[in-house]
C-alpha positions as CSV (number, residue, x, y, z in Angstrom):
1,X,0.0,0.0,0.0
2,X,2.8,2.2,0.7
3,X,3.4,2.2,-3.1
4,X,0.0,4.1,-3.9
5,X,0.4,6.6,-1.4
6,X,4.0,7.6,-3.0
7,X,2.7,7.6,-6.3
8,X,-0.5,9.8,-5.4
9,X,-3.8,10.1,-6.7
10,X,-3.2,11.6,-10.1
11,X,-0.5,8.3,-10.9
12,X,-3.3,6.4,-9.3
13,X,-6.3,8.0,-11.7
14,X,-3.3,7.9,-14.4
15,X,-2.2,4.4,-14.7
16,X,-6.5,3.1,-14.1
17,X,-7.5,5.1,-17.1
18,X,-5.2,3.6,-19.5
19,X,-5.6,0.1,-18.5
20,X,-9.7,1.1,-18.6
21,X,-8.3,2.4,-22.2
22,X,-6.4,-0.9,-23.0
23,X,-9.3,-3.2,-22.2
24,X,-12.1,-1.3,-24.2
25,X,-9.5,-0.9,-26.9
26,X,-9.3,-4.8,-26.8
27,X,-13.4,-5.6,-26.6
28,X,-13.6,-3.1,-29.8
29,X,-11.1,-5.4,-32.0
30,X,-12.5,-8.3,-30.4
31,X,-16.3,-7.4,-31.2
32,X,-15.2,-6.2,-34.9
33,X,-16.0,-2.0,-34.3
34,X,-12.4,-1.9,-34.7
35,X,-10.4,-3.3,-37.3
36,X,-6.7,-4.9,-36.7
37,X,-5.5,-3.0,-39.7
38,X,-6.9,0.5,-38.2
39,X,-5.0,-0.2,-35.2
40,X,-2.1,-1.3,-36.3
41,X,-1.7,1.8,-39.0
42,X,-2.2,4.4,-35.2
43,X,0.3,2.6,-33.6
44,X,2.9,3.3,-36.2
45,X,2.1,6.8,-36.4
46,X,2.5,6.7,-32.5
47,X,5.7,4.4,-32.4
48,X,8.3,7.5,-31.9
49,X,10.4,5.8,-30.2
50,X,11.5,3.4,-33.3
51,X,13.9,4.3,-35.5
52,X,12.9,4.0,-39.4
53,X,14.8,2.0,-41.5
């Protein structure tokens, strides 16, 4: 417990809003409102981290 009172609310309200994110993301593919492709063509625009090539 000591962990969530050194990371604070916000961290707290942070890290449960993008695993809420994650999961709805996941039921949306799953169900078909989503398509793989759509996802997979964000996450390369979002992937800044890799290096082109």
């Amino acid at each position: 417990m000591e962990w969530l009172k050194s990371i604070g609310l916000a961290g707290f309200l942070f890290f449960f809003i993008k695993g809420m994110l994650w999961l709805v993301l996941f039921a949306l593919v799953y169900f078909g409102f989503v398509k793989k492709e759509t996802v997979a063509r964000i996450k390369s625009k979002l992937s800044w981290r890799r290096k082109k090539t």
